[in-house]
C-alpha positions in Angstrom: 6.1 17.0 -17.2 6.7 13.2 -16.3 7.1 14.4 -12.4 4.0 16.2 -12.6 2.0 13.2 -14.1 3.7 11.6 -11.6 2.5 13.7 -8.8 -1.0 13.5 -9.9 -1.0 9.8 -10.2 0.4 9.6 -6.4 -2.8 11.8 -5.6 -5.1 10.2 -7.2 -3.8 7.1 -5.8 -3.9 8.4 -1.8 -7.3 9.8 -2.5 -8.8 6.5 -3.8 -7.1 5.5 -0.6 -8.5 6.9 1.5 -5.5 7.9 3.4 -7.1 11.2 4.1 -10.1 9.8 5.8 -10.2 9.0 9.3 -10.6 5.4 10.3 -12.5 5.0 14.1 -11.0 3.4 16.9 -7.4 2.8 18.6 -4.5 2.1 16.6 -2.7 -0.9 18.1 -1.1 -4.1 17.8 -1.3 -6.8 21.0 -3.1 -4.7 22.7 -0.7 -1.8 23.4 -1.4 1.8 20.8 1.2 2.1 18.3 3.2 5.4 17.3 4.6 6.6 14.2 8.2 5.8 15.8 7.3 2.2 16.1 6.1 1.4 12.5 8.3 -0.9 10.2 10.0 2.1 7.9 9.0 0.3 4.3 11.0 3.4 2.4 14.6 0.9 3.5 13.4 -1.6 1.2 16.5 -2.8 -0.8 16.9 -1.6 -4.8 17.4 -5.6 -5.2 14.1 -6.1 -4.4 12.3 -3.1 -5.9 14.7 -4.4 -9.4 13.1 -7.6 -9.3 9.4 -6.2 -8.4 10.2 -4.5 -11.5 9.7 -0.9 -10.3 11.9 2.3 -11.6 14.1 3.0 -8.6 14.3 6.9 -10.0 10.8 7.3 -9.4 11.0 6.8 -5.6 8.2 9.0 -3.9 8.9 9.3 0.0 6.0 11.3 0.4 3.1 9.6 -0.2 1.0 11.7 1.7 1.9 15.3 0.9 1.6 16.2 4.1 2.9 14.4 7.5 0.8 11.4 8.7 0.6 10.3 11.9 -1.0 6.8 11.5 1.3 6.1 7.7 5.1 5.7 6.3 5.6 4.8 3.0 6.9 5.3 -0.4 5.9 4.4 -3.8 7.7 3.8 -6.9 6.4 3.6 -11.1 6.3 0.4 -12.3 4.8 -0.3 -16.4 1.4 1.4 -16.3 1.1 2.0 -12.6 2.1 2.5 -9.4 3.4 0.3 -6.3 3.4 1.6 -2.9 4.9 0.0 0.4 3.7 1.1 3.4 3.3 0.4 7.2 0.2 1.4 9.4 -0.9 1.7 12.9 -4.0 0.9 12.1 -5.6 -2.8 13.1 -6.5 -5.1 10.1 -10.1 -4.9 12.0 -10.5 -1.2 11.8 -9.2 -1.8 7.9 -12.1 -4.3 7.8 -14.2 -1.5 8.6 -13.6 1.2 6.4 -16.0 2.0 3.9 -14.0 2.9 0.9 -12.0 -0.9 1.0 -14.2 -3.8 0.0 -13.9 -7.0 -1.8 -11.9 -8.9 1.1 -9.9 -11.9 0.6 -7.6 -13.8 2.8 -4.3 -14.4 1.0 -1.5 -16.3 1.5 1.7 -15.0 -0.1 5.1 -17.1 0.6 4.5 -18.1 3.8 2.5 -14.6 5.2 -0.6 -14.6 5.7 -2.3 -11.3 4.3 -5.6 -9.3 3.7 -6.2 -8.5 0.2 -8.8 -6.2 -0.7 -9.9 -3.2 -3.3 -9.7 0.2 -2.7 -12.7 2.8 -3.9 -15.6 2.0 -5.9 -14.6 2.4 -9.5 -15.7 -0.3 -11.9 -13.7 -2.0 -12.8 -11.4 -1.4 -9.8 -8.2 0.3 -10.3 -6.5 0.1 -6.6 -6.0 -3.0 -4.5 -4.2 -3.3 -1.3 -2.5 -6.7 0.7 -2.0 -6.0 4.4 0.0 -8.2 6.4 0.2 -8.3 10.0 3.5 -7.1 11.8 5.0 -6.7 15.7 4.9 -3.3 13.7 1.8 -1.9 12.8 0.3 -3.4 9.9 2.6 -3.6 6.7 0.7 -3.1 2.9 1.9 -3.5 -0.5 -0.3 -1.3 -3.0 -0.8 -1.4 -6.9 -2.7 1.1 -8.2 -3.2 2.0 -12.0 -2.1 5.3 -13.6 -5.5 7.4 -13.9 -5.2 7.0 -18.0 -4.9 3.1 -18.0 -6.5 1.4 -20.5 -4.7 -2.2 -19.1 -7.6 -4.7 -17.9 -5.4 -6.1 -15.9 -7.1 -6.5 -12.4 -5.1 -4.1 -9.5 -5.4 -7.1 -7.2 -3.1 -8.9 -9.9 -0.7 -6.8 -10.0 -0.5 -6.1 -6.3 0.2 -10.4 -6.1 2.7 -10.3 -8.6 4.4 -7.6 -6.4 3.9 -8.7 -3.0 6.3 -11.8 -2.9 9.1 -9.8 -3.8 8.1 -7.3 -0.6 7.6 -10.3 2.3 10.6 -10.8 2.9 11.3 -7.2 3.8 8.2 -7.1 6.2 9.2 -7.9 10.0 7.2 -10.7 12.0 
């Protein structure tokens, strides 16, 4: 029954996302399209660092997406009352800019990346935030996104800082 809660949080979490919705224009990074192949793989993060993120290792979701994604890789993991995700994207930090369903942009600085934090849907009070960071490959995001019966107030954007630090390191120039 966990798994299945499970399961439906990882939905609701994609479709708040947006994952399933198209973003216009060319993937690409210095000019040249990215594929699939070339994205940073976030799923060989080390346990060391999902331990001291504090996520449950057991709970490792390699599917994200339920179905294959061209433009995504990632996994996601349970942490106390919701979820992180790391994943990689070909997708440019300007078409992210663009897309409708993210809003609420701030630039970030976390260690010593430089990152774009922003929410994700339009619930109020938000429940999904997102830092992108800039990579040689593809665009590299660390996602926190409450379970769907959260009562925390705890702003997502919060929780996604308290996670990201622990993530940079893994995260290729």
């Amino acid at each position: 029954m966990r798994l299945v809660g499970f399961a439906a949080g990882v939905c609701a979490v994609l479709a708040l996302a947006g994952c399933s919705k198209a973003v216009d224009g060319q993937p690409e990074a210095s000019g040249a399209p990215l594929t699939k192949e070339q994205l940073f793989d976030p799923c060989t993060v080390s346990d060391s660092v999902l331990r001291a993120a504090g996520l449950d290792l057991a709970s490792k979701d390699s599917n994200l997406f339920s179905v294959p994604r061209a433009e995504w890789k990632g996994c996601g993991w349970r942490a106390d009352g919701y979820f992180v995700s790391f994943m990689s994207t070909v997708y440019t930090t300007e078409e992210i800019r663009s897309n409708e369903r993210y809003h609420g942009f701030k630039d970030v600085t976390v260690m010593d990346r430089n990152g774009l934090q922003f929410y994700i849907g339009n619930e109020t009070p938000p429940v999904e935030c997102e830092i992108a960071f800039d990579t040689t490959q593809g665009r590299a995001l660390v996602n926190a996104s409450k379970f769907v019966d959260s009562k925390s107030t705890t702003d997502p954007c919060a929780l996604a800082a308290n996670a990201a630090p622990h993530f940079v390191g893994s995260i290729p120039r």
